[in-house]
C-alpha positions in Angstrom: 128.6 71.0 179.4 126.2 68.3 177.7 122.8 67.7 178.6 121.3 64.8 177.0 117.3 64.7 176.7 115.2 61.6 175.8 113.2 62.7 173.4 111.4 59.4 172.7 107.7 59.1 173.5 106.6 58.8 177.0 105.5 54.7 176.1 108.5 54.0 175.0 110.7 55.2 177.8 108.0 53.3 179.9 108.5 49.8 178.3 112.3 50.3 178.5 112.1 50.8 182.5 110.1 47.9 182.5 112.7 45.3 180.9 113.3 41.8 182.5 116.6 41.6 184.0 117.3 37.7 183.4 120.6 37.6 185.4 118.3 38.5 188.7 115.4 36.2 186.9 118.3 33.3 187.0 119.6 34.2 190.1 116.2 33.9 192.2 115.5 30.4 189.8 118.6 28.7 191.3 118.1 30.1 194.7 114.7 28.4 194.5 115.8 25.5 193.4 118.1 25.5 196.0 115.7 25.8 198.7 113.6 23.1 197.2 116.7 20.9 196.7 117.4 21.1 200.7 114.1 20.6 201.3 114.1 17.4 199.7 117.0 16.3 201.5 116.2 17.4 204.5 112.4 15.0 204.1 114.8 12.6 202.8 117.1 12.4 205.4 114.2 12.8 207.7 112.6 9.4 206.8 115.6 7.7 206.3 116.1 8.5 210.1 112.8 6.9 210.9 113.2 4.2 209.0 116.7 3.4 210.3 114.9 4.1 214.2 112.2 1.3 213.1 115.0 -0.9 211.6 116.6 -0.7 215.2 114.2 -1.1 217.1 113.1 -4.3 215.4 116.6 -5.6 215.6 116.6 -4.9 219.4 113.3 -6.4 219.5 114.7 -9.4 217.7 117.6 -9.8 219.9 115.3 -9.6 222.7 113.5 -12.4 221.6 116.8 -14.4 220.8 118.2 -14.0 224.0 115.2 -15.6 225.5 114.7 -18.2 223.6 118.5 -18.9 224.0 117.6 -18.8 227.9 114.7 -21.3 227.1 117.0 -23.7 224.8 119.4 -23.4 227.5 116.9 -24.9 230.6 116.1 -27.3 228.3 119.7 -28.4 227.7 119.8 -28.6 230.7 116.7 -30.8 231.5 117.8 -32.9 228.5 121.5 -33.6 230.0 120.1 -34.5 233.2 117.4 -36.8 231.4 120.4 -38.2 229.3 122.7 -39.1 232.2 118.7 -40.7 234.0 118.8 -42.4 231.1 122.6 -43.8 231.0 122.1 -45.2 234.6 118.6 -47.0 233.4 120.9 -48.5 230.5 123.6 -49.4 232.9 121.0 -50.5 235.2 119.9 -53.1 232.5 122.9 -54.2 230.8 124.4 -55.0 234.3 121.1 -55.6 236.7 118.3 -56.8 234.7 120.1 -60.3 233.2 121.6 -61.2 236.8 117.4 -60.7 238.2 116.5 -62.8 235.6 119.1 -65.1 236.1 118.0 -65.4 239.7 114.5 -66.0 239.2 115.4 -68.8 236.8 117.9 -70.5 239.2 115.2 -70.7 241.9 114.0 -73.4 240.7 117.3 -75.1 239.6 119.1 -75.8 242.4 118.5 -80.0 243.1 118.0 -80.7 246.5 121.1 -81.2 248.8 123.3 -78.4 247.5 123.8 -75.3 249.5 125.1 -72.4 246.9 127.8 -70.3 249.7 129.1 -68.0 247.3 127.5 -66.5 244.0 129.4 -63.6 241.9 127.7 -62.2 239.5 129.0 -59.9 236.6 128.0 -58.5 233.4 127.8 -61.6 231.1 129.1 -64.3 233.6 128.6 -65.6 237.0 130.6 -67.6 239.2 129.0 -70.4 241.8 130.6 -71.9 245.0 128.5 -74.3 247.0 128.7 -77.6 248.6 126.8 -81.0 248.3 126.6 -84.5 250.3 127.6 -86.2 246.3 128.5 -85.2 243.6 125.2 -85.9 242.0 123.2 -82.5 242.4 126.4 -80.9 241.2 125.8 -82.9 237.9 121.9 -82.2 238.1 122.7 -78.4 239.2 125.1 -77.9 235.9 122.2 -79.8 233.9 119.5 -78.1 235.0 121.8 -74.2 234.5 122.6 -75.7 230.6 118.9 -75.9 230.3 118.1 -72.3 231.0 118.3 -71.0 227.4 116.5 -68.0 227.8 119.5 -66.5 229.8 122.4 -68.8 229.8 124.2 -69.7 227.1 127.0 -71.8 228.4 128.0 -73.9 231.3 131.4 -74.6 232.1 131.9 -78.3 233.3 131.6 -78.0 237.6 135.3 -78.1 239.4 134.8 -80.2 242.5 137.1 -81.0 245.2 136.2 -82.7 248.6 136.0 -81.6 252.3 135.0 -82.4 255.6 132.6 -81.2 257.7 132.9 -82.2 261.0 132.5 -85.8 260.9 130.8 -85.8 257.1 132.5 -85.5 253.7 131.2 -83.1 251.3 131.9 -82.0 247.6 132.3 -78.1 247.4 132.3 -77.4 243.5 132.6 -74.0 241.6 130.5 -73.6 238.2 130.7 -71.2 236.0 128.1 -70.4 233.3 127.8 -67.3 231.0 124.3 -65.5 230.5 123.5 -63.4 228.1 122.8 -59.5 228.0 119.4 -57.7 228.4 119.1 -57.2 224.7 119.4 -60.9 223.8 117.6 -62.0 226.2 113.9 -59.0 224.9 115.1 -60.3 221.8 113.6 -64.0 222.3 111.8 -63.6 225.4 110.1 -60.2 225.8 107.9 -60.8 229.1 110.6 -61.4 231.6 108.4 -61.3 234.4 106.2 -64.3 232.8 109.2 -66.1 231.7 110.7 -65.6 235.4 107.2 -67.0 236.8 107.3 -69.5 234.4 110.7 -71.3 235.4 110.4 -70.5 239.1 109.7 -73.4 241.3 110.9 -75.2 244.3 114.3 -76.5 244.9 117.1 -76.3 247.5 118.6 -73.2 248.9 120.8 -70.4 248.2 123.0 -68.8 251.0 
């Protein structure tokens, strides 16, 4: 049997109790690393999260404000359209209606005395006139006086005439047929219609 005794001095075998054990040391370093390392993440990941929550709410708020500002492009689409198809029957109005007014208010005060106008067509650009006379004088004087009116017509066919009875008198029925210009030429040169109307209005025979 062996019996070992330390025979160093009390100090001694105190500062040899008391040595560092680095492996433990270490081993409590890298756990608190560890735990400061998830900590980290954890904050990290816990902003990131907020972030991304702000991020998405902006984005909904921003769809939000899309979506009604798509509503509001969309009403005035809308109002826009229906302006645009106002705005094709004022055009249609004028290239069609406006030139055969005009053309109306100048003839007023063509028509010679002694010719009654029966039948009066007109279209976009042209108008056909039937009508009867006592002579064939006022049929001359009518196509005259429709040559003269160059702030609407631009041509005048020569007048067909044939002749007719009625009852016991013989008339001349004639057809003329003059083209008048559209509503553009016609701003173009004369852009008060209404004063150019008043203008070349007067008395003269009658339209039926």
């Amino acid at each position: 049997m062996q019996t070992m005794f330390d025979l160093r001095p009390p100090h001694l075998v105190q500062m040899q109790s008391q040595k560092v054990d680095i492996l433990r040391v270490l081993n409590v370093l890298f756990f608190l690393v560890f735990i400061m390392l998830s900590i980290y993440d954890i904050g990290f990941l816990a902003l990131n999260l907020r972030r991304v929550k702000l991020e998405l709410n902006d984005v909904r708020g921003e769809e939000m404000r899309v979506q009604t500002q798509s509503a509001q492009y969309a009403s005035v689409l809308t109002t826009m359209k229906a302006l645009r198809d106002k705005i094709q029957v004022y055009l249609a109005f004028t290239k069609e209606e406006l030139p055969a007014v005009e053309f109306m208010a100048s003839l007023e005060g063509a028509i010679p005395s002694g010719i009654t106008i029966t039948t009066m067509d007109v279209r976009p650009g042209n108008v056909l006139m039937k009508g009867a006379a006592l002579s064939g004088e006022p049929i001359i004087e009518l196509a005259a006086k429709l040559d003269g009116m160059k702030n609407i017509v631009t041509n005048v066919d020569a007048p067909v005439t044939s002749k007719s009875t009625l009852g016991a008198r013989l008339i001349s029925e004639f057809t003329i047929t003059c083209n008048i210009k559209d509503i553009m030429s016609i701003a173009a040169v004369y852009p008060n219609l209404m004063d150019i109307s008043s203008n070349t209005a007067g008395e003269g025979g009658t339209v039926q």
